[in-house]
Structure formats: structure tokens, C-alpha cells
C-alpha positions in Angstrom: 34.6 -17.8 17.8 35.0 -14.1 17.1 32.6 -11.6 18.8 32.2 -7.8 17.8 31.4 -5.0 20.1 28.2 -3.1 20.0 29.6 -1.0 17.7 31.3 -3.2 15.3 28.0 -4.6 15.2 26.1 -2.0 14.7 28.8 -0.9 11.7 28.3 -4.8 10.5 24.6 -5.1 10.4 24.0 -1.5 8.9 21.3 -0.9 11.9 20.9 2.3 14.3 21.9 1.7 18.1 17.6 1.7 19.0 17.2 -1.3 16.5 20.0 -3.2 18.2 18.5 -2.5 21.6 15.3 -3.4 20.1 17.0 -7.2 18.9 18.5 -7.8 22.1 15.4 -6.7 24.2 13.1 -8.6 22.0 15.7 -11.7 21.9 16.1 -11.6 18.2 19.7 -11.6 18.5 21.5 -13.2 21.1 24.3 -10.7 23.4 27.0 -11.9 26.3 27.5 -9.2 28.3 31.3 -8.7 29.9 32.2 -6.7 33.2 34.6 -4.0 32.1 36.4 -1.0 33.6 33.4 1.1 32.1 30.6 -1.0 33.3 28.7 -4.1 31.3 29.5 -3.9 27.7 27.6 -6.3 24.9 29.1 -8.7 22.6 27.4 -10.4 19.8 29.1 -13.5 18.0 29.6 -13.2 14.3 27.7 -16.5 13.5 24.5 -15.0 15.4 25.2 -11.5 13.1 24.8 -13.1 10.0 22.1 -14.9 10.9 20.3 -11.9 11.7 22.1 -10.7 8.4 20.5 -13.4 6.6 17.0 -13.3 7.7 17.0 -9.4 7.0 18.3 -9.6 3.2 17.6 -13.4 1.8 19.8 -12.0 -1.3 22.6 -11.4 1.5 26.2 -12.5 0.5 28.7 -13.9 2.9 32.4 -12.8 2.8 33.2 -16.6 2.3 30.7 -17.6 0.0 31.1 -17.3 -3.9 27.3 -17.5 -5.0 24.2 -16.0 -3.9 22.2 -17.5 -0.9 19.7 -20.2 -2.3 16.2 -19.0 -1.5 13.8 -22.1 -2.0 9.9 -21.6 -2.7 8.1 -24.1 -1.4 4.9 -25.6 -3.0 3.0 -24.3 -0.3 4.4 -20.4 -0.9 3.5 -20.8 -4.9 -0.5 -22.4 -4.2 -0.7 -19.3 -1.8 0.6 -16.8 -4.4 -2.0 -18.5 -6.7 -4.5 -17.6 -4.6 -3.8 -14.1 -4.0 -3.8 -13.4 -7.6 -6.8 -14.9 -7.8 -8.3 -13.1 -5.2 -7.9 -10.2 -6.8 -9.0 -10.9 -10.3 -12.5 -11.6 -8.1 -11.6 -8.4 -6.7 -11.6 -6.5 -9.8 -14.9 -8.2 -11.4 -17.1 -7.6 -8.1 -16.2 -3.5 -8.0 -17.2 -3.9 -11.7 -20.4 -5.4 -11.1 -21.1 -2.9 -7.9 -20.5 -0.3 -10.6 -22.2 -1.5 -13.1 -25.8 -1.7 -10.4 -24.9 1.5 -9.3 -25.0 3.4 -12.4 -28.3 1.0 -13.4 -29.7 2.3 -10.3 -28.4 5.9 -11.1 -30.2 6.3 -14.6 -33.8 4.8 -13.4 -33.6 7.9 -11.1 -36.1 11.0 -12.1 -32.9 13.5 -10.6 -29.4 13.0 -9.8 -27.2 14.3 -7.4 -24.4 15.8 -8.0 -22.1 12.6 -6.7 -24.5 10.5 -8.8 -23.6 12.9 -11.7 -19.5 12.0 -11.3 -20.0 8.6 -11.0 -21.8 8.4 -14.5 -19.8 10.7 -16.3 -16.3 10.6 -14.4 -16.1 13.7 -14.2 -14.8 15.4 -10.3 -17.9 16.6 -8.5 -16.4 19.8 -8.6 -15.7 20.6 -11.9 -20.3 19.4 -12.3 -20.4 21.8 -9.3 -18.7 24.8 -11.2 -20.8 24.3 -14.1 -23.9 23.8 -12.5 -23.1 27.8 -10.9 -22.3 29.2 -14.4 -25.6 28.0 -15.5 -23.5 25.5 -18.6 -25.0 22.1 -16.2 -29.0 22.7 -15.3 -30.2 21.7 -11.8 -31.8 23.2 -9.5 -30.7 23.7 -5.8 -32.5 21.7 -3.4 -31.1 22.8 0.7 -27.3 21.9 0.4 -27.3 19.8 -2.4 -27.7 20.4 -6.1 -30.2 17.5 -8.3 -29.8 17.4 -12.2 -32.4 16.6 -14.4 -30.8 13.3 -16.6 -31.9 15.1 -20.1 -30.1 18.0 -19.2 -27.2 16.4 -18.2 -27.1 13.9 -20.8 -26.9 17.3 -23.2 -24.4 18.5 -20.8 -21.8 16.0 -21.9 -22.7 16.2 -25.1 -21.8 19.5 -25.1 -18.7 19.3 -23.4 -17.4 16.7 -26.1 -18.3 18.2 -28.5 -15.3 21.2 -27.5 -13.2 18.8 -27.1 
């Protein structure tokens, strides 16, 4: 049974010293500890390296071996994968929906606000804001906030793709 300073190991594993200490404290990796001239000094056994080794990097290759490390998938792994995927396809169709009500919502409105405004048009809320200062966007300053008339800013983007 061959065993490796701290060093060595740390050379072996590719870690820094804290994530070492961090294994050992945590009893991820197991250490023997030897009296020495300079006080207690840690050994760790190869076999318990590349386990670590192993668990680390699944794709890890030992020195003896001539292949890669067979990684199985079981059944359970794949039906889970399934369901993530599908999880997110339902994902992706409810914000569609959301934004589908919202810009309903948004058009039976007599004024829009500027956010309003971006969400229809996907334009930035800055670029409406510049154009509503320049006088190209009508609306009318209400307190803080701007409110566009829908006719006017239906012209609006007319306008604008039509320069482009």
C-alpha cells in the first residue's frame, strides 16, 4: 500500500492546499497522520486518491487502465432527464401565454405606459423615452411617468419601419 505526502497529493489530485484541508476536515478523503521530527505530517493512500480522483472527473483515466471509466445511466437518471425537458417545454408555453394576456390586456387600455409601450413593440423603454422627448413618440407627461395614446403609437412604429 503506497501513501503520498500532502504534497504529492496535492500535486496528484490537481487541488490547492485549502481544498485538501477542506476533504480531510469534511472526511471526504481519508488521512493517517505520522509523528515526525517536524511535528504530525498527513498521509493519504493512493487507492483513497483516486477515488476522490474518480468521483471528481467520471471521464478520469487510471495509469493502469487502457479504456475510459464506464459511466452507467441508470433508468431512473434518463426518466428524470425526461422530465426536466419537459418541464421546460411547459416552461416556455406558460411565459407565452403570460405574454400573450399581457399584451391583450395592454391594447384594451385607453393609454399606455411607457413599460407597457416596450413590451408591445420590443423596443428598450429608453430608446420610447428618447423619442417621446424629441416630440417623434406623442404622450403626454403625467407626474413621473409618461402615458402614450395607442393611435399615436401605433403611427409611431409605423413610422419607424418605414426608415428602416
Amino acid at each position: 500500500m503506497s501513501e503520498l505526502n500532502k504534497q504529492e497529493a496535492l500535486k496528484y489530485l490537481g487541488v490547492s492546499d485549502r481544498t485538501l484541508e477542506r476533504w480531510v476536515k469534511k472526511y471526504k478523503i481519508a488521512v493517517r497522520y505520522e509523528n515526525t521530527d517536524r511535528g504530525r505530517s498527513p498521509f493519504f493512500d493512493i487507492s483513497e486518491l483516486d477515488r476522490v480522483k474518480l468521483e471528481r472527473d467520471p471521464t478520469y483515466r487510471p495509469a493502469i487502465s487502457t479504456g475510459l471509466v464506464p459511466v452507467t445511466v441508470t433508468q431512473e437518471e434518463r426518466s428524470l432527464a425526461a422530465i426536466a425537458e419537459s418541464l421546460k417545454t411547459i416552461a416556455c408555453a406558460t411565459s407565452s401565454i403570460t405574454a400573450y394576456y399581457q399584451v391583450a390586456a395592454i391594447l384594451a387600455k385607453k393609454s399606455l405606459s411607457i413599460r407597457e409601450a416596450a413590451i408591445m413593440s420590443g423596443l428598450s423603454i429608453n430608446f420610447l423615452k428618447y423619442h417621446l422627448k424629441t416630440g417623434n413618440l406623442v404622450g403626454k407627461k403625467l407626474g413621473r411617468s409618461w402615458r402614450i395614446c395607442p393611435q399615436s403609437f401605433e403611427r409611431f412604429m409605423v413610422d419607424i419601419f418605414k426608415e428602416t
